[in-house]
VOBA-1610 file (N, C-alpha, C; in pm, whole numbers, padded with zeros to 5 digits, always signed):
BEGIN
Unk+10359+12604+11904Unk+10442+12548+11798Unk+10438+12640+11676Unk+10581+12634+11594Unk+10561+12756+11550Unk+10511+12667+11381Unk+10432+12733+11275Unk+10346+12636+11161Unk+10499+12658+11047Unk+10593+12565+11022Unk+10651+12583+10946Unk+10674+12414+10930Unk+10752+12382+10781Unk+10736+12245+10706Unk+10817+12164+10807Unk+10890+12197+10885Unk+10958+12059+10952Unk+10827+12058+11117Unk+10779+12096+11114Unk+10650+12111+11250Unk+10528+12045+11172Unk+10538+12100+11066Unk+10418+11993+11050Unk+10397+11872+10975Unk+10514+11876+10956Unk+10560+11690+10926Unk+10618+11599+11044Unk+10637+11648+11142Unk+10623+11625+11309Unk+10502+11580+11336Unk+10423+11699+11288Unk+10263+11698+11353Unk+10215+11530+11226Unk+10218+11559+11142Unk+10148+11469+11065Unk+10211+11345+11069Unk+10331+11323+11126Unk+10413+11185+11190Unk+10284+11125+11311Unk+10304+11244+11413Unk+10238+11202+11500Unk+10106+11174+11473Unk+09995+11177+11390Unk+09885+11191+11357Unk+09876+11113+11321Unk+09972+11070+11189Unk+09945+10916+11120Unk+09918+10834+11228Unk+10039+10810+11348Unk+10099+10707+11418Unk+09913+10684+11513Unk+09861+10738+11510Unk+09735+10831+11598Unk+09650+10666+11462Unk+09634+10747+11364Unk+09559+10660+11253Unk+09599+10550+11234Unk+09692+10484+11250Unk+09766+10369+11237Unk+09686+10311+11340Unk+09709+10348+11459Unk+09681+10258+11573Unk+09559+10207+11617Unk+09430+10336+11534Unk+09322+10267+11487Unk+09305+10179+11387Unk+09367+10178+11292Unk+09340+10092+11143Unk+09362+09924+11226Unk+09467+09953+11293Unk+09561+09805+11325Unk+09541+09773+11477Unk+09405+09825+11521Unk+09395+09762+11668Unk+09343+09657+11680Unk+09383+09584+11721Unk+09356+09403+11745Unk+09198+09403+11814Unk+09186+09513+11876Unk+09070+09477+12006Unk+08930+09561+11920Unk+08964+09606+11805Unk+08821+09618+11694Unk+08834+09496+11588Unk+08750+09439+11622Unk+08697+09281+11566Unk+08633+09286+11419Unk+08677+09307+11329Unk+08642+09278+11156Unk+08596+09101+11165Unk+08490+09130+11050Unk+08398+09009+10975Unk+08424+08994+10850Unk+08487+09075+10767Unk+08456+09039+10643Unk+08566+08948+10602Unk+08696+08899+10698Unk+08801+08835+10576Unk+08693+08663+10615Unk+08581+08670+10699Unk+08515+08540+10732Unk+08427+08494+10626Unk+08365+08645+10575Unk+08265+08653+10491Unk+08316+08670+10357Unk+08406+08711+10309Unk+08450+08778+10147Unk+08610+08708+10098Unk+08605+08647+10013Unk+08726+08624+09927Unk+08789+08755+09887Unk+08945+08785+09940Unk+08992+08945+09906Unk+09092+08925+09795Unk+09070+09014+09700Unk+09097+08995+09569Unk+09137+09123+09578Unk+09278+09145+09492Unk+09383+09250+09482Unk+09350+09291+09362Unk+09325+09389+09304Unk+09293+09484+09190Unk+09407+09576+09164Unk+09416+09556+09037Unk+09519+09637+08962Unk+09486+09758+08833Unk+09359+09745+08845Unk+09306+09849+08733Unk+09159+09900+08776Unk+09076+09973+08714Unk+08996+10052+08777Unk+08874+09914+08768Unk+08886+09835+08746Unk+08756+09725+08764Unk+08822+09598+08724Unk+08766+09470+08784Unk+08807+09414+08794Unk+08698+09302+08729Unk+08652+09175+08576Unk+08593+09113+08572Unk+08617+08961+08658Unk+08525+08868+08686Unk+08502+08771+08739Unk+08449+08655+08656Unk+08500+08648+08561Unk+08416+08507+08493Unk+08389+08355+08504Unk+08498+08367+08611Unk+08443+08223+08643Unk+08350+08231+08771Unk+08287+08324+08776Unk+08121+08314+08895Unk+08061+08220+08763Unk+08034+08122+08852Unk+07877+08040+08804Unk+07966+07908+08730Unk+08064+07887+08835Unk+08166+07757+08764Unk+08210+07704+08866Unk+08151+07651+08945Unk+08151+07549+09074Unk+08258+07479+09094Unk+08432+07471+09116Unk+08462+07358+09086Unk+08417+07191+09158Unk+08440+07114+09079Unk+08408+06993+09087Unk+08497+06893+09016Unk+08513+06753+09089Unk+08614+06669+09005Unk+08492+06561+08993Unk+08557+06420+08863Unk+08438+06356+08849Unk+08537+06203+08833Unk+08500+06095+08805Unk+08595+06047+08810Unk+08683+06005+08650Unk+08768+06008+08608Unk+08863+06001+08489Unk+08820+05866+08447Unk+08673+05884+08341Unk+08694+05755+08242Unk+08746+05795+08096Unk+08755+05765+08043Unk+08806+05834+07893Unk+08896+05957+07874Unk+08852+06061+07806Unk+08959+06191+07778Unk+08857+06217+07884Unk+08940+06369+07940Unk+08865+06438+08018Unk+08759+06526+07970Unk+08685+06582+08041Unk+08570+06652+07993Unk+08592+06809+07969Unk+08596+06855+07908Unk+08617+07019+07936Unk+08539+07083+07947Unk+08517+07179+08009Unk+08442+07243+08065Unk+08502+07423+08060Unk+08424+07468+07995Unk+08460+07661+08003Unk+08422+07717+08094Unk+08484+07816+08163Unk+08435+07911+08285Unk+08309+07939+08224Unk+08220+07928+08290Unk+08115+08020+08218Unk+08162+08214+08219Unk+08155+08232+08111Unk+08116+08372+08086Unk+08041+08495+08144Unk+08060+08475+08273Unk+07924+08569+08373Unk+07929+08732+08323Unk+08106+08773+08314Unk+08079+08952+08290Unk+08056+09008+08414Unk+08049+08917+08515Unk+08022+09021+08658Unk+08155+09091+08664Unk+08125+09224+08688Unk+08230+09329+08723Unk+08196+09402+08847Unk+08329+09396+08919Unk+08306+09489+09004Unk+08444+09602+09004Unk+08352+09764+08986Unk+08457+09876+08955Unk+08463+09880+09078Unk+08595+09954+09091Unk+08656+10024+09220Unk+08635+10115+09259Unk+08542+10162+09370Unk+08509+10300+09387Unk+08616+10362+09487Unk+08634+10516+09500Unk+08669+10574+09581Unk+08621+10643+09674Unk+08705+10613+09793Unk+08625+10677+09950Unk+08735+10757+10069Unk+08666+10831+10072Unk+08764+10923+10158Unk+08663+10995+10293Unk+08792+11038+10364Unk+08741+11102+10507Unk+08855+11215+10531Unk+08791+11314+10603Unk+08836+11462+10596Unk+08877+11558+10717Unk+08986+11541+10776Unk+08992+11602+10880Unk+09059+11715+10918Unk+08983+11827+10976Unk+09082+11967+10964Unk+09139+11977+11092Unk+09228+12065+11126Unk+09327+12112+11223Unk+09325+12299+11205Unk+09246+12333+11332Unk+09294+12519+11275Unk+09419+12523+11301Unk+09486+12640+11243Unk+09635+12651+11238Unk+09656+12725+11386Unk+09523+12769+11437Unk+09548+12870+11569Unk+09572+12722+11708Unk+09505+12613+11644Unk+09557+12513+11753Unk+09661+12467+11766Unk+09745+12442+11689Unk+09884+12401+11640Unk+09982+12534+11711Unk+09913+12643+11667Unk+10014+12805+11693Unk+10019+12760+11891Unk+09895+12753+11955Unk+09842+12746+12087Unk+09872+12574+12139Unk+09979+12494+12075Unk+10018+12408+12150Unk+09894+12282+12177Unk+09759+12310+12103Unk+09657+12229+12159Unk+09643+12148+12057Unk+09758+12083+11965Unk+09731+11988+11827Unk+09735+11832+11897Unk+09765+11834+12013Unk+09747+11686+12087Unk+09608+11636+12122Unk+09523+11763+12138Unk+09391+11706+12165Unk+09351+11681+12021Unk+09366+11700+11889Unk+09272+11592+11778Unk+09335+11479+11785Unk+09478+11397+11818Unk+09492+11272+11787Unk+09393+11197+11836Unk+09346+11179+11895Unk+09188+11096+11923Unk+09068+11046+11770Unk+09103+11244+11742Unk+08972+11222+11630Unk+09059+11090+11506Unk+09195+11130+11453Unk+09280+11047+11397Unk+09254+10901+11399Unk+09324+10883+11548Unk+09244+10715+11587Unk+09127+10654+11603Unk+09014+10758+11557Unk+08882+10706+11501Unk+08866+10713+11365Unk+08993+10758+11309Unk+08939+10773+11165Unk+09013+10682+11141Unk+09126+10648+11179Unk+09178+10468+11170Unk+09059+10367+11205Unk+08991+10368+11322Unk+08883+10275+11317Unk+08771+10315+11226Unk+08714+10363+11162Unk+08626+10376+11037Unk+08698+10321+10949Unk+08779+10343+10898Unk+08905+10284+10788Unk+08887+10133+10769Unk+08922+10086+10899Unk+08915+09925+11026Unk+08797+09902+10938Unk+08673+09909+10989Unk+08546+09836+10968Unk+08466+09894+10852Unk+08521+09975+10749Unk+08498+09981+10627Unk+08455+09888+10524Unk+08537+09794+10559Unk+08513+09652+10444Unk+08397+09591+10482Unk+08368+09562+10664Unk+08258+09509+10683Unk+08110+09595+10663Unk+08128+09740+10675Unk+08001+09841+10655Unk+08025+09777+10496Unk+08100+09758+10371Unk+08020+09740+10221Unk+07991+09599+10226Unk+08038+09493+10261Unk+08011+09391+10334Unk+07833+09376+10316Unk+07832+09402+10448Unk+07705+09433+10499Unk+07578+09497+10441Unk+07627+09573+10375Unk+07550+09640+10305Unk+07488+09599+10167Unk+07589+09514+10186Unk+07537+09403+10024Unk+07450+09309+10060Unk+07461+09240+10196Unk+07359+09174+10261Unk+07171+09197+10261Unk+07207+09321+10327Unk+07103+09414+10327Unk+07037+09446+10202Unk+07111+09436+10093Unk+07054+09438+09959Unk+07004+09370+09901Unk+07052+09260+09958Unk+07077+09070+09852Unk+06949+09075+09780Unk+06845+09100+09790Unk+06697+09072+09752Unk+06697+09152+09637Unk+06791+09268+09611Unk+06746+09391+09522Unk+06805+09382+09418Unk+06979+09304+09457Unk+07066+09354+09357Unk+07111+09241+09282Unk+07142+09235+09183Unk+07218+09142+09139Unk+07359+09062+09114Unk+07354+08975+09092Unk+07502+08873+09093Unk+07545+08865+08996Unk+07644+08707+08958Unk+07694+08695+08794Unk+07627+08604+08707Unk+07419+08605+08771Unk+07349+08497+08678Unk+07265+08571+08632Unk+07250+08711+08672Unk+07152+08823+08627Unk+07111+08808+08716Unk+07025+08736+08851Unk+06931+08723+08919Unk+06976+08857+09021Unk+06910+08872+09112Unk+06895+08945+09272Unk+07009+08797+09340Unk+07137+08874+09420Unk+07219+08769+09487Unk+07120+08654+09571Unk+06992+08742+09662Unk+06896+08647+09721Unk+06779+08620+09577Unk+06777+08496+09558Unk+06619+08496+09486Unk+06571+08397+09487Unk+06432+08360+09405Unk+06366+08208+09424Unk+06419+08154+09276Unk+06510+08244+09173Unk+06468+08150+09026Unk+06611+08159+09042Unk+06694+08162+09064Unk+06867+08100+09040Unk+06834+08040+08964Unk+06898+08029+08774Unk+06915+07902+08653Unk+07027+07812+08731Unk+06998+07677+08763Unk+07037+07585+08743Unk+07026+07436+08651Unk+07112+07436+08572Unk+07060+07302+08493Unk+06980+07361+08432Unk+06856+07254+08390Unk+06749+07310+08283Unk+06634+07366+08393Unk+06592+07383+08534Unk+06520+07461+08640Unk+06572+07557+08720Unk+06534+07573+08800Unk+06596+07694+08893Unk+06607+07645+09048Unk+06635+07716+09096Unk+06709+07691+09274Unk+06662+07836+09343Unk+06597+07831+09454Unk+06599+07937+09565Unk+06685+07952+09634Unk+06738+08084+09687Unk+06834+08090+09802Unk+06773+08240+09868Unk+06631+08216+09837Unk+06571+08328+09949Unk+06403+08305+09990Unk+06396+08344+10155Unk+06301+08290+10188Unk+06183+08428+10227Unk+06181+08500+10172Unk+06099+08602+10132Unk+06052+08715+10273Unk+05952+08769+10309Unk+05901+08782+10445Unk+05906+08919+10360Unk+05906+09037+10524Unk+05874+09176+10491Unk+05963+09216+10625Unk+06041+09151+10669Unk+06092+09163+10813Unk+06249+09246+10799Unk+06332+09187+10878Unk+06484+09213+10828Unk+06544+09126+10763Unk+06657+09167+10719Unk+06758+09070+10674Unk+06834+08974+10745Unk+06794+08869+10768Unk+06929+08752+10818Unk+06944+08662+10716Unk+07085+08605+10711Unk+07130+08479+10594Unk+07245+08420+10697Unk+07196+08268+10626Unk+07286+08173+10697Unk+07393+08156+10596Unk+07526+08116+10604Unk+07579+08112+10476Unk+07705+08028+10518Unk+07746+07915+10393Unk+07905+07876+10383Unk+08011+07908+10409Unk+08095+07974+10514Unk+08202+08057+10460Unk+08357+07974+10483Unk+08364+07849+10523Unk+08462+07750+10449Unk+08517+07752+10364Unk+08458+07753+10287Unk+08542+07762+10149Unk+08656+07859+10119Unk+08730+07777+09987Unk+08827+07857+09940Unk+08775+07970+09864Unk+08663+07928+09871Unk+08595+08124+09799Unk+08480+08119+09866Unk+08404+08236+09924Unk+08336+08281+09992Unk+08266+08317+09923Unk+08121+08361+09982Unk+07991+08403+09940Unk+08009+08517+09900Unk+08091+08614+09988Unk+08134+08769+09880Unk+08271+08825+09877Unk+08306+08921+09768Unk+08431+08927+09761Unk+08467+09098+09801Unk+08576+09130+09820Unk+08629+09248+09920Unk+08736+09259+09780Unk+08742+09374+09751Unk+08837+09399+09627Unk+08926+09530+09625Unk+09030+09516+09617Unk+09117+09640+09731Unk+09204+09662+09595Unk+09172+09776+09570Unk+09315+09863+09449Unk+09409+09968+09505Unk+09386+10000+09622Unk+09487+10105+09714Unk+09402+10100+09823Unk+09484+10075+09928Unk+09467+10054+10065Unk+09431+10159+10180Unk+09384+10171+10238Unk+09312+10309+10318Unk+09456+10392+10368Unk+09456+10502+10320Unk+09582+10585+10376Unk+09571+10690+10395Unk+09676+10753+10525Unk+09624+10883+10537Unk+09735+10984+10497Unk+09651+11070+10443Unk+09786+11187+10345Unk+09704+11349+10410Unk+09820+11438+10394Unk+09788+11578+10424Unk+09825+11706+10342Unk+09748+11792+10321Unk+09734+11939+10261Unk+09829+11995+10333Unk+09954+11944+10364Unk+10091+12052+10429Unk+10134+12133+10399Unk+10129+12218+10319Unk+10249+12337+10280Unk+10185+12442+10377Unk+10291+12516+10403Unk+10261+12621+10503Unk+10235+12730+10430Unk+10230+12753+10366Unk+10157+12897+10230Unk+10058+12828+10113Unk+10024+12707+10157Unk+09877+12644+10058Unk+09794+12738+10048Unk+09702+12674+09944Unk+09594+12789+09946Unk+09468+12783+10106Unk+09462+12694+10134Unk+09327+12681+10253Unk+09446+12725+10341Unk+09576+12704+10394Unk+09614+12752+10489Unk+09581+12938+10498Unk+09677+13020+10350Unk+09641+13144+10357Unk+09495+13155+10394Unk+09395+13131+10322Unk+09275+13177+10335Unk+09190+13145+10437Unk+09206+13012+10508Unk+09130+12987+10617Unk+09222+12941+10748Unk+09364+12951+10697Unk+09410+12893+10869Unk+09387+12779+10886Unk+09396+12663+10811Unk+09362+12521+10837Unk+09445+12404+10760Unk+09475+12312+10859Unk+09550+12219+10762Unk+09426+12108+10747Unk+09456+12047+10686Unk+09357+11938+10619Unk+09427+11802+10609Unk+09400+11695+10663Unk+09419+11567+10642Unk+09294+11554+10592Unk+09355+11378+10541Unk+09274+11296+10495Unk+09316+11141+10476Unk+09200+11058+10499Unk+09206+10935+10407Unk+09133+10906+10293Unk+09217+10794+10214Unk+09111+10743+10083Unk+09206+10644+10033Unk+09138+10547+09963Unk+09143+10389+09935Unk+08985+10416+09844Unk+09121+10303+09737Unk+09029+10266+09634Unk+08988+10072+09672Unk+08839+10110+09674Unk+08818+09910+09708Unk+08649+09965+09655Unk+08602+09823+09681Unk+08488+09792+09646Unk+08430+09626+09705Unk+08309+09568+09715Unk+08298+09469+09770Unk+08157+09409+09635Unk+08138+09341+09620Unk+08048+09235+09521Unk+08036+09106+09557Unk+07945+09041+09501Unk+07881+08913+09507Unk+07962+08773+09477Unk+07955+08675+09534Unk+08046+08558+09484Unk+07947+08472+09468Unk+07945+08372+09536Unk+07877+08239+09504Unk+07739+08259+09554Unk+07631+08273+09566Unk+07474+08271+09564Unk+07463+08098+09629Unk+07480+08006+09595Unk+07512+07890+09624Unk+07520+07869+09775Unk+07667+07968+09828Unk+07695+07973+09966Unk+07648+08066+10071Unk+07484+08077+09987Unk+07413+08210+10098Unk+07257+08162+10090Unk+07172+08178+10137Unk+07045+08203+10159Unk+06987+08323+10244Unk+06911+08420+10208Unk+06855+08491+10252Unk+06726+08497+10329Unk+06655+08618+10399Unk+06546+08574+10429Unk+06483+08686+10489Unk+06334+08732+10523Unk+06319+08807+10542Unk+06203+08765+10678Unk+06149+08646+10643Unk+06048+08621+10704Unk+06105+08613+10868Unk+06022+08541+10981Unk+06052+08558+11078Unk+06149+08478+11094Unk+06249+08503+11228Unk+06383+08331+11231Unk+06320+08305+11332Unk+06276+08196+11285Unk+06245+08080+11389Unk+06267+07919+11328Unk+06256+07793+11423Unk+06292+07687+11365Unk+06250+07674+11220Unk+06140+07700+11217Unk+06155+07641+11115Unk+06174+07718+10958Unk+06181+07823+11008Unk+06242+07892+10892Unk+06385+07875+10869Unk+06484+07848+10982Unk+06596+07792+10937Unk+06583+07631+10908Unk+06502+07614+10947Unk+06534+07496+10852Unk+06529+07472+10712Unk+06419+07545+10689Unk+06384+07528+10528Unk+06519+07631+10499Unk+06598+07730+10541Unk+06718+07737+10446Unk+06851+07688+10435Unk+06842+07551+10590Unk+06962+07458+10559Unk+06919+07352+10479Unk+06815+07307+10501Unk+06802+07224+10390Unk+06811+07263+10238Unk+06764+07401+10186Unk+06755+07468+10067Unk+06927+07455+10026Unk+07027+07515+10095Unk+07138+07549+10085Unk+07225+07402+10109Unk+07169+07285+10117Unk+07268+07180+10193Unk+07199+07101+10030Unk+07107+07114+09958Unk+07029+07041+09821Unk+07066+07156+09727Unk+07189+07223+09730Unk+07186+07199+09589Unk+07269+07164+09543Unk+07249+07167+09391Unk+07375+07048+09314Unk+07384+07145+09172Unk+07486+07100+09163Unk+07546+07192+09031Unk+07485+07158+08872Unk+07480+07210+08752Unk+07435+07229+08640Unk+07419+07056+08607Unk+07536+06962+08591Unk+07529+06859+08590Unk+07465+06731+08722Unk+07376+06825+08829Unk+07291+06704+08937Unk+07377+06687+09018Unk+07508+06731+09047Unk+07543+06671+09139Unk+07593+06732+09276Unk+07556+06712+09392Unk+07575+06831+09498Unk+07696+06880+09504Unk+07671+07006+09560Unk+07799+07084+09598Unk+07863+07095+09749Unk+07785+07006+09805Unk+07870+06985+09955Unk+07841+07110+10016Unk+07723+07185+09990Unk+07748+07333+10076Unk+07668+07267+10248Unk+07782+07325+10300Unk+07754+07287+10440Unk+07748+07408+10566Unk+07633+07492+10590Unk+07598+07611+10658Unk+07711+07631+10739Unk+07764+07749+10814Unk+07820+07724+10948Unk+07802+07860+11039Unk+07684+07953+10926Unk+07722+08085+10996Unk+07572+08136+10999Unk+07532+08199+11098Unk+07392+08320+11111Unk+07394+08437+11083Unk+07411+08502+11038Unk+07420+08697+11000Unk+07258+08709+11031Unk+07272+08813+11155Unk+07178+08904+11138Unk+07214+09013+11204Unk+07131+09163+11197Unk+07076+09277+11255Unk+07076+09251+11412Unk+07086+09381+11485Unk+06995+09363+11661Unk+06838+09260+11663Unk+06822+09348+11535Unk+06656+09314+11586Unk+06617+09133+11592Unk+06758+09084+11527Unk+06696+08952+11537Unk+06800+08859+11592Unk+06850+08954+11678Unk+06979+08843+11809Unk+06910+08769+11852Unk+06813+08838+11926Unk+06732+08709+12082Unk+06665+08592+11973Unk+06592+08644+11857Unk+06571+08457+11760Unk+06690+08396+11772Unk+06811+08475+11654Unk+06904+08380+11642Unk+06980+08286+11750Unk+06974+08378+11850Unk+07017+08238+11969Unk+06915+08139+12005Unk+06818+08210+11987Unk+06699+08125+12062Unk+06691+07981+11949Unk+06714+07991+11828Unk+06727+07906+11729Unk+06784+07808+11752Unk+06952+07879+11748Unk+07063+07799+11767Unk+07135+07765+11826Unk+07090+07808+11971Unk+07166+07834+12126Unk+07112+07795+12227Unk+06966+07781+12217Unk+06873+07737+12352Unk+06906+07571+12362Unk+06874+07548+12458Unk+06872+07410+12474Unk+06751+07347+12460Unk+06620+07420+12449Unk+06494+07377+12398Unk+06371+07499+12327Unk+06359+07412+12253Unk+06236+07556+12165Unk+06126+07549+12237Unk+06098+07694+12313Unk+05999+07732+12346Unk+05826+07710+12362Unk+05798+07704+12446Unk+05655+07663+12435Unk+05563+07761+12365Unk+05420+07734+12262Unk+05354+07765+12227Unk+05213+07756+12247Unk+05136+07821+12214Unk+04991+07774+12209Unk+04958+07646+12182Unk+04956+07553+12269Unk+04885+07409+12216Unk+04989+07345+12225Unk+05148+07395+12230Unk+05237+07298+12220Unk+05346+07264+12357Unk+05422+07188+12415Unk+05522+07197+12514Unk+05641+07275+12437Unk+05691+07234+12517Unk+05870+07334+12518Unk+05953+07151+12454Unk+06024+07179+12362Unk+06097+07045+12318Unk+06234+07106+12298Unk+06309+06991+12292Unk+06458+06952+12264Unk+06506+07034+12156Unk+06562+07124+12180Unk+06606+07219+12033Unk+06702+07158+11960Unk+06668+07064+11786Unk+06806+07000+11748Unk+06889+07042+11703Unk+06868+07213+11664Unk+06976+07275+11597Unk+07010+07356+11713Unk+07060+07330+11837Unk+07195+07381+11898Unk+07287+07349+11845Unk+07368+07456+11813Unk+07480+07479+11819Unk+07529+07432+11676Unk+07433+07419+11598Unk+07435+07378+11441Unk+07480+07468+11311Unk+07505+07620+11390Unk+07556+07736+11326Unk+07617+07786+11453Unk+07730+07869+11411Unk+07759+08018+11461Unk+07673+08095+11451Unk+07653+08185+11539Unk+07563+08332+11541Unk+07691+08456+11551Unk+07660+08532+11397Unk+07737+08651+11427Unk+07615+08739+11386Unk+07614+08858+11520Unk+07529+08974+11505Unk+07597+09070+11509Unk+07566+09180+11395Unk+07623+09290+11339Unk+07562+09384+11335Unk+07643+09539+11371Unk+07530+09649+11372Unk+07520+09683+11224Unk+07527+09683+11124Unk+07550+09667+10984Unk+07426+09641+10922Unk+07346+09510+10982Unk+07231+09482+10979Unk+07091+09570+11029Unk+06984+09574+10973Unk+06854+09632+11064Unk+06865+09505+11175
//
């Protein structure tokens, strides 16, 4: 093929169509629109002030009550991310530009499961980083009311959290200011073409992912076993908002790592918990009392 501007806007037709078909393949399975409220951004950051404003109705005696968003200031900026793919110009000259569409349609699937790798990765953090109350998203002192609330159960292990994701807002949010796209270094007398013989694609999207409700998550580090999920459905099913009164959070999901598939089913999937030292094998009551989603995202 000979390298001139109508050939390689051919070539980069075909390439997109290559990236497309990864971004938009049905049969690579995304988590995060389960896990994250997606919020459209129009400027380089985006504030959140009503984190830490539960809604709630009460019943209408008198005037109504008003109530201000609380003021949190959680921001989340928009970072930028890109991926880089070259083409020598001697493959294109030699007819062999059909063998990278492959690499293309993996760089559509990276693109794909992008949201769930920052996702995830916030998971993995929860203990470290913080939300819109100052705290670490996982912690034991959450301000509620005039005390505090846990939504983490400590250990030295991996990360798993059970969490809400019902709701009309989710435990974390996915925040998209330009959408993953792929663009190319085309001119046939560019500078990297003269000097190195190479065309250059690329993608990049501006997004970012942050913390939502703390409320609709519990963390944990210690081992999963019964009864460590229990103490974080019960933790997560008791609490109640600034004014005492519950928030209806009702579990429905498992996140963990490999390393802690065979618990999480064994938890929430066996039909009886295991025998121990000193003890029989009994009736497991939390079958089927969560979903189990395991992610490579996780340790």
């Amino acid at each position: 093929m000979l390298i001139n501007q109508a050939n390689i806007n051919a070539l980069f037709s075909g390439y997109n169509a290559a990236f497309k078909g990864g971004l938009r393949d049905p049969q690579t399975e995304v988590y995060y629109p389960q896990l994250a409220t997606e919020v459209p951004s129009t400027t380089s950051q985006e504030i959140y002030p009503w984190l830490g404003q539960f809604p709630k109705l009460r019943e209408w005696i008198g005037d109504r009550q008003l109530k201000n968003m609380s003021a949190s200031g959680y921001v989340i900026e928009n970072k930028d991310f890109e991926g880089t793919v070259v083409v020598p110009a001697n493959a294109i000259k030699d007819d062999q530009y059909g063998i990278y569409a492959p690499m293309f349609q993996e760089m559509g699937y990276a693109a794909r499961v992008h949201p769930d790798e920052l996702i995830f990765s916030l998971i993995a953090a929860g203990n470290t980083t913080v939300c819109y109350d100052g705290k670490n998203f996982f912690d034991t002192t959450h301000p509620v009311g005039s005390g505090t609330v846990s939504n983490y159960g400590g250990g030295a292990g991996n990360m798993w959290c059970l969490l809400d994701t019902r709701r009309a807002l989710k435990p974390f949010i996915y925040q998209k200011r330009q959408d993953y796209n792929l663009i190319s270094m085309d001119g046939q007398l560019d500078e990297v073409m003269f000097m190195r013989k190479e065309i250059r694609f690329g993608v990049d999207a501006r997004v970012n992912a942050g913390f939502g409700f703390w409320q609709q998550a519990y963390g944990s580090k210690a081992t999963l076993d019964a009864a460590a999920f229990n103490t974080a459905m019960a933790a997560m099913m008791s609490v109640q908002s600034d004014e005492g009164r519950p928030l209806g959070i009702r579990p429905n999901l498992l996140v963990c790592g490999p390393s802690n598939r065979a618990a999480a089913l064994t938890v929430v999937k066996a039909d009886t918990i295991p025998s121990t030292a000193g003890t029989a094998s009994q009736t497991n009551i939390n079958k089927d009392a969560v979903d189990v989603l395991v992610v490579p995202w996780l340790p």
